[in-house]
PDB file of the backbone (N, CA, C, O) and the ligand in Angstrom, with CONECT records:
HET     ZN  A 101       1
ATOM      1  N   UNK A   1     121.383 119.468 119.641  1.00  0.00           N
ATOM      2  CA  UNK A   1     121.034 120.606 120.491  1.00  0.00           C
ATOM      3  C   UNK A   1     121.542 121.877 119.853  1.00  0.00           C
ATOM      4  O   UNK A   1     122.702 121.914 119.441  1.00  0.00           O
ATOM      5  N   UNK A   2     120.735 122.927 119.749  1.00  0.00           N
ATOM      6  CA  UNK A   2     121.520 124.376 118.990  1.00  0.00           C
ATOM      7  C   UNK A   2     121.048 125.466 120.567  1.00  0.00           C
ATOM      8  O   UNK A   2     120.365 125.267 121.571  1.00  0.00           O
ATOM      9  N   UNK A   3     121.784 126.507 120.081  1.00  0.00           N
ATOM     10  CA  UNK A   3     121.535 127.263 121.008  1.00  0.00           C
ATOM     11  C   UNK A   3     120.154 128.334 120.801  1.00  0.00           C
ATOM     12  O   UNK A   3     119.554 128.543 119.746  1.00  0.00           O
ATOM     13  N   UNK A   4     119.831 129.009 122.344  1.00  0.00           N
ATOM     14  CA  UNK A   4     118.499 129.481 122.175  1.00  0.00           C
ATOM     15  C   UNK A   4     118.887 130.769 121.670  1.00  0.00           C
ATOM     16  O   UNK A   4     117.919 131.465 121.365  1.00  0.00           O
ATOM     17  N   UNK A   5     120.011 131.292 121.490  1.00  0.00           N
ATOM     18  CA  UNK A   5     120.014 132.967 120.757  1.00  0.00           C
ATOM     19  C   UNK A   5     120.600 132.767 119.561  1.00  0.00           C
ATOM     20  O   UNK A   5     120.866 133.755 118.876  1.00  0.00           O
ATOM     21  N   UNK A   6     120.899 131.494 119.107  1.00  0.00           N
ATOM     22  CA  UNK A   6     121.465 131.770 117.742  1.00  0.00           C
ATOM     23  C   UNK A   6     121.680 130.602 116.846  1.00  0.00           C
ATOM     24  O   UNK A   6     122.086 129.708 117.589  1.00  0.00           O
ATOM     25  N   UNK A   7     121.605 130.091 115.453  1.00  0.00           N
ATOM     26  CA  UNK A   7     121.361 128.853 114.918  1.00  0.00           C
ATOM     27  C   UNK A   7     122.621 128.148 115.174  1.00  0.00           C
ATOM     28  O   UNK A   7     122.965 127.552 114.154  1.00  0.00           O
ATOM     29  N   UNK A   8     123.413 127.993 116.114  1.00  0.00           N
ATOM     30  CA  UNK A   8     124.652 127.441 116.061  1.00  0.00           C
ATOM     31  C   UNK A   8     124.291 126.347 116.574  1.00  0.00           C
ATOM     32  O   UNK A   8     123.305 126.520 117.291  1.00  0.00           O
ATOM     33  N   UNK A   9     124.717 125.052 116.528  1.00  0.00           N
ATOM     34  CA  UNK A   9     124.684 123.861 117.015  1.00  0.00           C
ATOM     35  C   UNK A   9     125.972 123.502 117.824  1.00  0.00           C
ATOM     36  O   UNK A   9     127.144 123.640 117.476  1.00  0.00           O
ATOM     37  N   UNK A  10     125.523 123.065 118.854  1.00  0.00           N
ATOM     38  CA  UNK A  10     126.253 123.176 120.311  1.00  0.00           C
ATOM     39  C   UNK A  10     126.676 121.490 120.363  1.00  0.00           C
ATOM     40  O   UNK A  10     127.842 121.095 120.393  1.00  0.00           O
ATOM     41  N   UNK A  11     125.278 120.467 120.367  1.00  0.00           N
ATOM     42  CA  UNK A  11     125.528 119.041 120.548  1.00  0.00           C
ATOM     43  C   UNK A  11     125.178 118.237 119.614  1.00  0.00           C
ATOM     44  O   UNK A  11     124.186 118.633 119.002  1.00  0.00           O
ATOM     45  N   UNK A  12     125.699 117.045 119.188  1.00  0.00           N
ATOM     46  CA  UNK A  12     125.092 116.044 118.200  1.00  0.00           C
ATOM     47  C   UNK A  12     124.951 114.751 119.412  1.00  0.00           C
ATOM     48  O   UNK A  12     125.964 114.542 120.080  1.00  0.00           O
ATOM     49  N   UNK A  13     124.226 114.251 119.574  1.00  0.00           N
ATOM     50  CA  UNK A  13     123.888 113.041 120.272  1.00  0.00           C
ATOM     51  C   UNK A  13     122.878 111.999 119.063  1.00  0.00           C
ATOM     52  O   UNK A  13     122.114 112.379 118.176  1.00  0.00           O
ATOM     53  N   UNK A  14     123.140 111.060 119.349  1.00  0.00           N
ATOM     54  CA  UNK A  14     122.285 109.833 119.004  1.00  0.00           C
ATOM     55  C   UNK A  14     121.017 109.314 120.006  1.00  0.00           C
ATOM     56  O   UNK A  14     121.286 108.733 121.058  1.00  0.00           O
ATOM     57  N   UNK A  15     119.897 109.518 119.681  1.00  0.00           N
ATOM     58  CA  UNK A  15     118.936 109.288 120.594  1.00  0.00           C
ATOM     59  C   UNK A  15     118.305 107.777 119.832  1.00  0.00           C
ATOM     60  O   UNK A  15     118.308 107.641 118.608  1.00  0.00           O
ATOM     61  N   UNK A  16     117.919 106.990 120.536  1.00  0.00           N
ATOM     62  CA  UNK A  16     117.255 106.327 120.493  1.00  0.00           C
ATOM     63  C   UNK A  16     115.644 106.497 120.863  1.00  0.00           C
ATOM     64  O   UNK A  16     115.313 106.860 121.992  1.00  0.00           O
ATOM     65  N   UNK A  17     114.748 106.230 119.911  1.00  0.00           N
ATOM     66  CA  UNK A  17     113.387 106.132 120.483  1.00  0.00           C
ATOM     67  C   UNK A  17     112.543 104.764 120.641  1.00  0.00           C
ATOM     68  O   UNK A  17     112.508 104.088 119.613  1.00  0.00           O
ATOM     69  N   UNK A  18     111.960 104.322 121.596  1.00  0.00           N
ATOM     70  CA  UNK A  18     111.692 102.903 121.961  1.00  0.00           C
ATOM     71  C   UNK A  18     110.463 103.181 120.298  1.00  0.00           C
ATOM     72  O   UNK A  18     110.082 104.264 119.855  1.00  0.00           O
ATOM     73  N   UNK A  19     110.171 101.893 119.805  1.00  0.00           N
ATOM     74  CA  UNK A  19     109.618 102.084 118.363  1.00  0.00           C
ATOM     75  C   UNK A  19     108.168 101.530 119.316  1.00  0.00           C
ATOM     76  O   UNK A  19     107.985 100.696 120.204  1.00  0.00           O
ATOM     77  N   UNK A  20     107.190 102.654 118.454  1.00  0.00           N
ATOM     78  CA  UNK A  20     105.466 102.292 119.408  1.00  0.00           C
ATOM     79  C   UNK A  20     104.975 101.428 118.333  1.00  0.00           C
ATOM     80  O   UNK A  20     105.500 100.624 117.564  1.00  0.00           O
ATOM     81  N   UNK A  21     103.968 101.799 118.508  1.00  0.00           N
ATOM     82  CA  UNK A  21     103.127 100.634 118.007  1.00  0.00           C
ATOM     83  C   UNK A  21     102.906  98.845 118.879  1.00  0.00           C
ATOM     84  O   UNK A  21     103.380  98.495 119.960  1.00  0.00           O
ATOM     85  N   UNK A  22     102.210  98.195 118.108  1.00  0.00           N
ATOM     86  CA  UNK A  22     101.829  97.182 118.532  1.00  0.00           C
ATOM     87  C   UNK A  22     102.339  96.002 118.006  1.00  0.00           C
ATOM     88  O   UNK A  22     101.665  95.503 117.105  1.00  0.00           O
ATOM     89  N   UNK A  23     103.603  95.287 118.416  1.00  0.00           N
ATOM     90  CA  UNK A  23     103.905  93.775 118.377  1.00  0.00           C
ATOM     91  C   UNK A  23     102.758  92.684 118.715  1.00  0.00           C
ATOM     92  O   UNK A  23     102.551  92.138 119.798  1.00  0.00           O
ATOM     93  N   UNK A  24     102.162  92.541 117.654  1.00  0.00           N
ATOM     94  CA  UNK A  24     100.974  91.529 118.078  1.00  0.00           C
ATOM     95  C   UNK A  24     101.697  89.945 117.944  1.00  0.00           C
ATOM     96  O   UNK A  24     102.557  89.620 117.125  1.00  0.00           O
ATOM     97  N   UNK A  25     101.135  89.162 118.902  1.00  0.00           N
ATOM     98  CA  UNK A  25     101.711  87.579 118.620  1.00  0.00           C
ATOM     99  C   UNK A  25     100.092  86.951 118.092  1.00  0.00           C
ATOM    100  O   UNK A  25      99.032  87.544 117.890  1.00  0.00           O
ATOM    101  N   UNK A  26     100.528  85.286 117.974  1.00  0.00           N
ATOM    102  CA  UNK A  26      99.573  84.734 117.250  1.00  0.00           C
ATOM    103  C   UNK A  26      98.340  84.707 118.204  1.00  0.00           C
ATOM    104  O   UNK A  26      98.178  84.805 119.421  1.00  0.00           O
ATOM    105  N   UNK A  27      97.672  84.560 117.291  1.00  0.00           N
ATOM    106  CA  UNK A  27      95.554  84.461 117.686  1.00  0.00           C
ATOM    107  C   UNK A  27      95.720  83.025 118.344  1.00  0.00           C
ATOM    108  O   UNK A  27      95.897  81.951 117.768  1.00  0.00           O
ATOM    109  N   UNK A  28      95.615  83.293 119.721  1.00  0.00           N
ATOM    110  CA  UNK A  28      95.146  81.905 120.340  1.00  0.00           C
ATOM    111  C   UNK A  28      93.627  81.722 120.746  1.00  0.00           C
ATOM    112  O   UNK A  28      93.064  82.694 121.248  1.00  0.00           O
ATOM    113  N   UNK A  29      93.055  80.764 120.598  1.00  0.00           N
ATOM    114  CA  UNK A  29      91.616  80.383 120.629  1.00  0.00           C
ATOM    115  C   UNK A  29      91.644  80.094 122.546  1.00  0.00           C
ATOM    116  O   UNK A  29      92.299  79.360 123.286  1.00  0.00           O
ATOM    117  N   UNK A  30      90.469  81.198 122.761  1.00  0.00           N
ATOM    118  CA  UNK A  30      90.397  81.079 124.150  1.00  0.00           C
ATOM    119  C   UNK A  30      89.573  80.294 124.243  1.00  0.00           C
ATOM    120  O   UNK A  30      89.707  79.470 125.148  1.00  0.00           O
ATOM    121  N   UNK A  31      88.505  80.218 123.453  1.00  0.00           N
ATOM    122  CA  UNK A  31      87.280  78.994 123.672  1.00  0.00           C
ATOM    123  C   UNK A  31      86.915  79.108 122.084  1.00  0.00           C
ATOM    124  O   UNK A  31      86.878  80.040 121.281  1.00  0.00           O
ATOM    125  N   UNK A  32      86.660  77.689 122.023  1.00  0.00           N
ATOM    126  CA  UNK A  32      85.575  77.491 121.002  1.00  0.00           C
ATOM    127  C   UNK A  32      84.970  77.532 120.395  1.00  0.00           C
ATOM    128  O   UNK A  32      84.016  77.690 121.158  1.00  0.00           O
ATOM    129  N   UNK A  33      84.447  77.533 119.229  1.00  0.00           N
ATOM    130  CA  UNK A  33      82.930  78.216 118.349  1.00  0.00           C
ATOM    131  C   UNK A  33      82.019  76.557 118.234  1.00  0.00           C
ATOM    132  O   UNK A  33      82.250  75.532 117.592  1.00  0.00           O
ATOM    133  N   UNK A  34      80.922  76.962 119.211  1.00  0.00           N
ATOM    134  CA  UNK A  34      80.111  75.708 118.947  1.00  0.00           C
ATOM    135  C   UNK A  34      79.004  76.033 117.990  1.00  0.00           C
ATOM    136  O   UNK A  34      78.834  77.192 117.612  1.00  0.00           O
ATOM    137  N   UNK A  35      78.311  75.126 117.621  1.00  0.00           N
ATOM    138  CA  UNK A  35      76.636  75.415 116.572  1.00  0.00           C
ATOM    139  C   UNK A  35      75.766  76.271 117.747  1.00  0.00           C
ATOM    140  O   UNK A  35      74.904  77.005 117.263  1.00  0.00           O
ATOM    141  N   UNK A  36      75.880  76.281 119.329  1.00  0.00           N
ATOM    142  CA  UNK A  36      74.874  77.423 119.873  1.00  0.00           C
ATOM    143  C   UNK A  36      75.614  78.568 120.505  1.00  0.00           C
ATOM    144  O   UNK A  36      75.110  79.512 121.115  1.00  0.00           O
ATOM    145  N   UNK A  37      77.007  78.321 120.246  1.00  0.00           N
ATOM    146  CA  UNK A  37      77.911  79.252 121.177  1.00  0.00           C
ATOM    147  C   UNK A  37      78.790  80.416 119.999  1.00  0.00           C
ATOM    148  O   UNK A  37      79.109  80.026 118.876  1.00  0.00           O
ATOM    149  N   UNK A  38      79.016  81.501 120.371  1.00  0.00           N
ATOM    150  CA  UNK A  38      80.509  82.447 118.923  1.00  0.00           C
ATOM    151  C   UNK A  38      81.583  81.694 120.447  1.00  0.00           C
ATOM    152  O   UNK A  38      81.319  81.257 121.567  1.00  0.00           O
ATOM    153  N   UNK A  39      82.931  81.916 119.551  1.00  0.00           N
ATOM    154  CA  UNK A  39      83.839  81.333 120.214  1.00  0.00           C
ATOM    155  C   UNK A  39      85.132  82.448 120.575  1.00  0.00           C
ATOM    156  O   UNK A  39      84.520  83.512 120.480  1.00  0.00           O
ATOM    157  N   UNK A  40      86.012  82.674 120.794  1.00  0.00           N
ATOM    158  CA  UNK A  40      86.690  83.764 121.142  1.00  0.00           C
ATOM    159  C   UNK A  40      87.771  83.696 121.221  1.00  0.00           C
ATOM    160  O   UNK A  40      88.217  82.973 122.112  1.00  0.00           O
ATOM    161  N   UNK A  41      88.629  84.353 120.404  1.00  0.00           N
ATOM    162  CA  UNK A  41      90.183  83.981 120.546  1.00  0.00           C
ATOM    163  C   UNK A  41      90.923  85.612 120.809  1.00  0.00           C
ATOM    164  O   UNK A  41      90.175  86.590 120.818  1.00  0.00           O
ATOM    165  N   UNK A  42      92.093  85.746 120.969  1.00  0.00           N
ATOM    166  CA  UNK A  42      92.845  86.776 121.433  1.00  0.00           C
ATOM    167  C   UNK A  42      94.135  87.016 121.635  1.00  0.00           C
ATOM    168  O   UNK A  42      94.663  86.169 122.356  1.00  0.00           O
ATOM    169  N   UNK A  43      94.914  87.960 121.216  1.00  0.00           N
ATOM    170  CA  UNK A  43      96.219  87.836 120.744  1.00  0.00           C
ATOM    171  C   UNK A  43      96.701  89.108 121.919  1.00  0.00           C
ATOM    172  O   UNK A  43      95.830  89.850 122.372  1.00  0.00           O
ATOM    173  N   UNK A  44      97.909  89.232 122.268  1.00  0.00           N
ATOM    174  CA  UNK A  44      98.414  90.280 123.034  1.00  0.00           C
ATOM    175  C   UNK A  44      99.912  90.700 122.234  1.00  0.00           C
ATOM    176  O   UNK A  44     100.691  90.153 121.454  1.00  0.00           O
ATOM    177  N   UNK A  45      99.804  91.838 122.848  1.00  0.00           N
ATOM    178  CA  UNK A  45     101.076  92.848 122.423  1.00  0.00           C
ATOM    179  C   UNK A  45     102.242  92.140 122.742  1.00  0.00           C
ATOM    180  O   UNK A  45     102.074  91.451 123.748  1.00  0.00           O
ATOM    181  N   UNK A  46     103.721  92.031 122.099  1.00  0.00           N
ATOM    182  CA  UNK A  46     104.441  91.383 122.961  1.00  0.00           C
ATOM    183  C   UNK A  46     105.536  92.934 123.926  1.00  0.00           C
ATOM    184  O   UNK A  46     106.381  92.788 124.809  1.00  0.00           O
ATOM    185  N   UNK A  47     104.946  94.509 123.158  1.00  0.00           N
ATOM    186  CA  UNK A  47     105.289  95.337 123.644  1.00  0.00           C
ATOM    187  C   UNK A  47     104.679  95.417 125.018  1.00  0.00           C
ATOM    188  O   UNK A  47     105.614  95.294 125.809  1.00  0.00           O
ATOM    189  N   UNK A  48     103.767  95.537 125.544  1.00  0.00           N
ATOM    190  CA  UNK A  48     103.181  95.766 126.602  1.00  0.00           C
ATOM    191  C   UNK A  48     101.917  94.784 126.578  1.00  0.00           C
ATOM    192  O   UNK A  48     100.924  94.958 125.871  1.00  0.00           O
ATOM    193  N   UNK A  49     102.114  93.754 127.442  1.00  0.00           N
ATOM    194  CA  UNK A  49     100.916  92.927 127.804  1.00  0.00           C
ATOM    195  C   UNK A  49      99.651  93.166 128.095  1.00  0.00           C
ATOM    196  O   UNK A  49      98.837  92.244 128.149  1.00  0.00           O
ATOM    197  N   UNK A  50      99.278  94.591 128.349  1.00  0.00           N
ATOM    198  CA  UNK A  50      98.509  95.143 128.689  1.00  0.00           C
ATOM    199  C   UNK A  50      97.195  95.842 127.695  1.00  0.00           C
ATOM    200  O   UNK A  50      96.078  96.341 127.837  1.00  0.00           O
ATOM    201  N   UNK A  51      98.281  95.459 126.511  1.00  0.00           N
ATOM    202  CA  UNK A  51      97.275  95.413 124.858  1.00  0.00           C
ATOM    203  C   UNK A  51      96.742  94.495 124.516  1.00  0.00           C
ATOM    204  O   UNK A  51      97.504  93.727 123.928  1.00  0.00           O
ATOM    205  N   UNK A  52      95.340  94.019 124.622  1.00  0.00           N
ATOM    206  CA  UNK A  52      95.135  92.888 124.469  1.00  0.00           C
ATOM    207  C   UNK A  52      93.838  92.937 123.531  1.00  0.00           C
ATOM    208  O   UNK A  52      92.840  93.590 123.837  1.00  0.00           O
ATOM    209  N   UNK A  53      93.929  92.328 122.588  1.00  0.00           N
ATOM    210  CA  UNK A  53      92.564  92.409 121.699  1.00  0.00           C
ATOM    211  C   UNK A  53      92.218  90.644 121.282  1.00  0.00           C
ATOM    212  O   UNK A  53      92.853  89.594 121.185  1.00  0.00           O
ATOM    213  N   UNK A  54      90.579  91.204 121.103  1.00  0.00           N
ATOM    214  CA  UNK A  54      90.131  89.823 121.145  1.00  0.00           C
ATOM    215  C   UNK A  54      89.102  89.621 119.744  1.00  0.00           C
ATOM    216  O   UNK A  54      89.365  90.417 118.842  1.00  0.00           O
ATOM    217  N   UNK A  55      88.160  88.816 119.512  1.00  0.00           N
ATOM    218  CA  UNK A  55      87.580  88.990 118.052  1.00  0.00           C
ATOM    219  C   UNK A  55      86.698  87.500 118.797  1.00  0.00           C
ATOM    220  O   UNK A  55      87.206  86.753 119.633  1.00  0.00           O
ATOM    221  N   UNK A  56      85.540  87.390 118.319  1.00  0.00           N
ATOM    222  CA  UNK A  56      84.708  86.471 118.308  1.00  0.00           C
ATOM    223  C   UNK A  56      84.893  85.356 117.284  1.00  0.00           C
ATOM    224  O   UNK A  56      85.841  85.636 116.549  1.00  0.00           O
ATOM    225  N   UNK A  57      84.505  84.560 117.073  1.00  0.00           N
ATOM    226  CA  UNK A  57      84.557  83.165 116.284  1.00  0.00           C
ATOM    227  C   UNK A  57      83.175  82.999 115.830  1.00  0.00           C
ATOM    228  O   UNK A  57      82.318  82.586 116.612  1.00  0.00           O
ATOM    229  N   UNK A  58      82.929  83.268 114.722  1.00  0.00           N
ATOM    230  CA  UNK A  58      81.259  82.883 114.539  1.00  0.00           C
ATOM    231  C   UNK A  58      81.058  80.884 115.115  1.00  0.00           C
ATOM    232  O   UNK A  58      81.740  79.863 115.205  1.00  0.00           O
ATOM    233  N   UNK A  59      79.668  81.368 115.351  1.00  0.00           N
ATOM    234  CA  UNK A  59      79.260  80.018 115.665  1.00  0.00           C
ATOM    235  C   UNK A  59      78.940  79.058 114.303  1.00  0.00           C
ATOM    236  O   UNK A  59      78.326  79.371 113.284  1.00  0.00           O
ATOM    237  N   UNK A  60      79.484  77.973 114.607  1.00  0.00           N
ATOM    238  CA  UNK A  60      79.607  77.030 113.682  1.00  0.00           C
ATOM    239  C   UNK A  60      78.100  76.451 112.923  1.00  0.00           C
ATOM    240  O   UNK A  60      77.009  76.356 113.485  1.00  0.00           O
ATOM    241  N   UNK A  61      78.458  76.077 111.341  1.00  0.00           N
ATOM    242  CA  UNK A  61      77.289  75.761 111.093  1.00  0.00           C
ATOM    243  C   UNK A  61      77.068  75.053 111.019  1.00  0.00           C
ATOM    244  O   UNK A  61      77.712  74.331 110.258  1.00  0.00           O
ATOM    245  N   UNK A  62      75.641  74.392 111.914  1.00  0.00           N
ATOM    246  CA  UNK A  62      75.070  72.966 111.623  1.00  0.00           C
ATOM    247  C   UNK A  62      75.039  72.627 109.917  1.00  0.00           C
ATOM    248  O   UNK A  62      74.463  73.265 109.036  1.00  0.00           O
ATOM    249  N   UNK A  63      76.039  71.147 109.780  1.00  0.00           N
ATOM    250  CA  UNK A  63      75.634  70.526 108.599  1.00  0.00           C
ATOM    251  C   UNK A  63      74.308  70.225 108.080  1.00  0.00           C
ATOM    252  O   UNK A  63      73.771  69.197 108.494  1.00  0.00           O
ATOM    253  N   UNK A  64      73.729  70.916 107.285  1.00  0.00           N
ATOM    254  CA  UNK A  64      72.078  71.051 106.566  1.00  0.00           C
ATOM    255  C   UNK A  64      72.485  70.335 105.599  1.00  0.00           C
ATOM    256  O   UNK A  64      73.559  70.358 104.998  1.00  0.00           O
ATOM    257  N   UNK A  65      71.097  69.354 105.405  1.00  0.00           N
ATOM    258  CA  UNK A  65      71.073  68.674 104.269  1.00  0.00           C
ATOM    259  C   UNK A  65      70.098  69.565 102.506  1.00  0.00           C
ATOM    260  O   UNK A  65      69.138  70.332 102.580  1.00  0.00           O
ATOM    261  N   UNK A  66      70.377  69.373 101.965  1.00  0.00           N
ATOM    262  CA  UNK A  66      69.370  69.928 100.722  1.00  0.00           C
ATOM    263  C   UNK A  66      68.019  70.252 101.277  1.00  0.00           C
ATOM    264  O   UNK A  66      67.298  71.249 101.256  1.00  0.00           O
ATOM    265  N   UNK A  67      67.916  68.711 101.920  1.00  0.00           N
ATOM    266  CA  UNK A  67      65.931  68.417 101.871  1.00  0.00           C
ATOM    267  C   UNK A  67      65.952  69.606 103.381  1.00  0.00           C
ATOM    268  O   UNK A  67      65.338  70.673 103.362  1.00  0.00           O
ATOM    269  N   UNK A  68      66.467  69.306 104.129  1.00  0.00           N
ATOM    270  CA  UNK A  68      66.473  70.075 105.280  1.00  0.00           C
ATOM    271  C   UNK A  68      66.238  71.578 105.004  1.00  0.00           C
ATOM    272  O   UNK A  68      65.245  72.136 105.471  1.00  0.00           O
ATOM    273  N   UNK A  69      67.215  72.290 104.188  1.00  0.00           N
ATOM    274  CA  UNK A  69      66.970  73.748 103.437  1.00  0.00           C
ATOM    275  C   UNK A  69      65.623  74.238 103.259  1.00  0.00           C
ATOM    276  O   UNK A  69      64.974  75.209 103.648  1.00  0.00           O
ATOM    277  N   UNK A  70      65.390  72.988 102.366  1.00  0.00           N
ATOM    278  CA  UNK A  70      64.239  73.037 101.292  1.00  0.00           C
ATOM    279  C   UNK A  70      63.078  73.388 102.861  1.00  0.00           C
ATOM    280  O   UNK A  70      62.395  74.395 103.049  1.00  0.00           O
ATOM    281  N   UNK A  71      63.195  72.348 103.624  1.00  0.00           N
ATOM    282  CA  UNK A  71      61.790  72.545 104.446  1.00  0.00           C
ATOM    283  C   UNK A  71      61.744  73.478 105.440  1.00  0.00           C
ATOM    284  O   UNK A  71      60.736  73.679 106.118  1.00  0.00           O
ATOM    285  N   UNK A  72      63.376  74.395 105.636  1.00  0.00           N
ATOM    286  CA  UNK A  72      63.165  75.339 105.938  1.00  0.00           C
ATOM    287  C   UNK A  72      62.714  76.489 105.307  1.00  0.00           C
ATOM    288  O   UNK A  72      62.280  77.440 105.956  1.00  0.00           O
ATOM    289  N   UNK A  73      62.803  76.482 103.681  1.00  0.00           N
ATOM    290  CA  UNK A  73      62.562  77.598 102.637  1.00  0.00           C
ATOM    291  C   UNK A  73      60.975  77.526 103.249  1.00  0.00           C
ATOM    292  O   UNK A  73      60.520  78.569 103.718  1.00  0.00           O
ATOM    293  N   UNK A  74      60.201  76.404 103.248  1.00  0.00           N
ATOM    294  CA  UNK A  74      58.874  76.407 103.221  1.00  0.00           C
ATOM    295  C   UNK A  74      58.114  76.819 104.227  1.00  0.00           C
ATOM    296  O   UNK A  74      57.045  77.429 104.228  1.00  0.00           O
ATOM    297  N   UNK A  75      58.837  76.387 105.147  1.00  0.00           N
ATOM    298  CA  UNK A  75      58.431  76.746 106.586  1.00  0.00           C
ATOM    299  C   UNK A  75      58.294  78.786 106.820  1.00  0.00           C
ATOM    300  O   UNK A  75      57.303  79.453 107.118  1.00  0.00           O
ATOM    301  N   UNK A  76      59.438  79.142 106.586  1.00  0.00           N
ATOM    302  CA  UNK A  76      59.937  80.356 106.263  1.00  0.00           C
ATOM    303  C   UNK A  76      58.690  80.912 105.475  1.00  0.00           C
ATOM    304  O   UNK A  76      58.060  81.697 106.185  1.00  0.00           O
ATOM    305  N   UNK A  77      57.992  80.696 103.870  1.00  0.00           N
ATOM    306  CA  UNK A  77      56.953  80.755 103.183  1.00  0.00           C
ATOM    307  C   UNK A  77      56.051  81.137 104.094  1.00  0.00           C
ATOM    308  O   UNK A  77      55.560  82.260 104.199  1.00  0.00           O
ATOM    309  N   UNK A  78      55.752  79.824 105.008  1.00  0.00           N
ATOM    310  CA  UNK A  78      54.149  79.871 105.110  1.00  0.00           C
ATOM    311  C   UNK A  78      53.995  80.743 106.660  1.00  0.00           C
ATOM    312  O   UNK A  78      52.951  80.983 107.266  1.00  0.00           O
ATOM    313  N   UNK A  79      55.345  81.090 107.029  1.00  0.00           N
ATOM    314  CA  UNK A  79      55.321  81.730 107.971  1.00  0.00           C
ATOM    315  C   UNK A  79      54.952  83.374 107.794  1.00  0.00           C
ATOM    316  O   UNK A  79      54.069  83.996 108.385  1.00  0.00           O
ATOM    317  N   UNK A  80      55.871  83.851 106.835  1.00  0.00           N
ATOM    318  CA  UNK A  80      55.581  85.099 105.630  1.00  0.00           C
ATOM    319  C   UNK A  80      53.771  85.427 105.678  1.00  0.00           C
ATOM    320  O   UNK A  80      53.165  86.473 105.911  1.00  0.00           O
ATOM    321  N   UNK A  81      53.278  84.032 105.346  1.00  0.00           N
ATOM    322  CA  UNK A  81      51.685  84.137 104.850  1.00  0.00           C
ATOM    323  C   UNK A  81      50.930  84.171 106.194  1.00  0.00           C
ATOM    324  O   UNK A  81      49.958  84.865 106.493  1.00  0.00           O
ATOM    325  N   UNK A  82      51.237  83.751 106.539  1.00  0.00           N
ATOM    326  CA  UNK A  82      50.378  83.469 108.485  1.00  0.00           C
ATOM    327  C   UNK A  82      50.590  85.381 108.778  1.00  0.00           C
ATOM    328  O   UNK A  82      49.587  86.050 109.026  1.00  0.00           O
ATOM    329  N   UNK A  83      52.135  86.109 108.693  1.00  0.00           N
ATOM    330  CA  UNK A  83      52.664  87.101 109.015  1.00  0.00           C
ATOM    331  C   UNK A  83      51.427  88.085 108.202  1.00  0.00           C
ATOM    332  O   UNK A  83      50.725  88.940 108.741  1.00  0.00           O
ATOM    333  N   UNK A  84      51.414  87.715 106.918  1.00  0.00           N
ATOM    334  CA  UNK A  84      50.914  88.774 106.169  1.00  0.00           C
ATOM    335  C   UNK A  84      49.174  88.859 106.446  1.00  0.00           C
ATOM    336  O   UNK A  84      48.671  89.970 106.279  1.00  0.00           O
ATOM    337  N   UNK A  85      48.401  87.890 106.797  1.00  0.00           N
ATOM    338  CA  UNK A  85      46.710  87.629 107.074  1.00  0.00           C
ATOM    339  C   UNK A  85      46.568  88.225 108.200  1.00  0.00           C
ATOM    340  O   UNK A  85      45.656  89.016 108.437  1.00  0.00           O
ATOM    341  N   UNK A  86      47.934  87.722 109.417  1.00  0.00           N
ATOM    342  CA  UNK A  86      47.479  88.552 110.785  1.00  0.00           C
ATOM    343  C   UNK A  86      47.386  90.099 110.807  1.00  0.00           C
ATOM    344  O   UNK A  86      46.571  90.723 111.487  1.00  0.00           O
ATOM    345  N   UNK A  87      48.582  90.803 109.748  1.00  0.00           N
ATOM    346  CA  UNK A  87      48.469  92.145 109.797  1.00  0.00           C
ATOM    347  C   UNK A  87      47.182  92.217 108.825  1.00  0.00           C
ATOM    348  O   UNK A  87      46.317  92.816 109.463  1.00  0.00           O
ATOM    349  N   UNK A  88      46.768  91.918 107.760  1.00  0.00           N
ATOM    350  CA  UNK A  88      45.581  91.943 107.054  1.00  0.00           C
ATOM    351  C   UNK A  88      43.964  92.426 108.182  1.00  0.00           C
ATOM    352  O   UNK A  88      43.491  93.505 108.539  1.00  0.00           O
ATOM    353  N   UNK A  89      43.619  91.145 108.383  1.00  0.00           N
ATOM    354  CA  UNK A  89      43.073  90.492 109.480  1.00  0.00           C
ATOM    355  C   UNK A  89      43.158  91.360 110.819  1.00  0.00           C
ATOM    356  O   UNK A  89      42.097  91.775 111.285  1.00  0.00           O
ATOM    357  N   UNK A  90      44.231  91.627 111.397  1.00  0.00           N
ATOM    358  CA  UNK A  90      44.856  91.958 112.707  1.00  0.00           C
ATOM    359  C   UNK A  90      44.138  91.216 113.825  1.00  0.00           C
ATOM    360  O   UNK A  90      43.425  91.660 114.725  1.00  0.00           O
ATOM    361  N   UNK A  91      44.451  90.172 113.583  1.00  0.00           N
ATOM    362  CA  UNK A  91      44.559  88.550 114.941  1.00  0.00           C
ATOM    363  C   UNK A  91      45.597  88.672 115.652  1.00  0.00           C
ATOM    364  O   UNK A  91      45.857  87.832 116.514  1.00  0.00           O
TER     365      UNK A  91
HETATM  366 ZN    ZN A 101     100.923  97.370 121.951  1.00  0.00          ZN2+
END
């Protein structure tokens, strides 16, 4: 503390300041990530509970086989071509 008419210093005290920011704890999985579902997990402040952040879980990927790919690449193709005749065409 100094005074208001002159640079003299009047008090020395030790202040403490509570430290801000965010104490995050661990990512607990609130639900699941299925192959049709994102899944959702969420961690809270341990400063104030009232901070709470969350993050999605991508949805899981169905195990595809090669051949499976493949007949989606094709499918995908001939879908492209059907896409491209109708705007041609306009059916
Ligand atoms: Zn916080």
């Amino acid at each position: 503390m100094y005074c208001v008419n002159c640079p003299a210093e009047i008090s020395r005290a030790h202040v403490e300041t509570a430290a801000t920011g965010h104490a995050w704890g661990e990512w607990e999985v609130v639900k699941q990530a299925s192959a049709n579902e994102e899944g959702l997990m969420r961690r809270v402040c341990a400063n104030d509970p009232g901070h709470v952040e969350e993050e999605t879980i991508p949805k899981l990927q169905p195990q595809t086989s090669l051949f499976q790919r493949f007949i989606e690449r094709i499918r995908e193709f001939f879908e492209n071509i059907i896409e491209w005749f109708r705007r041609l065409f306009r059916f």
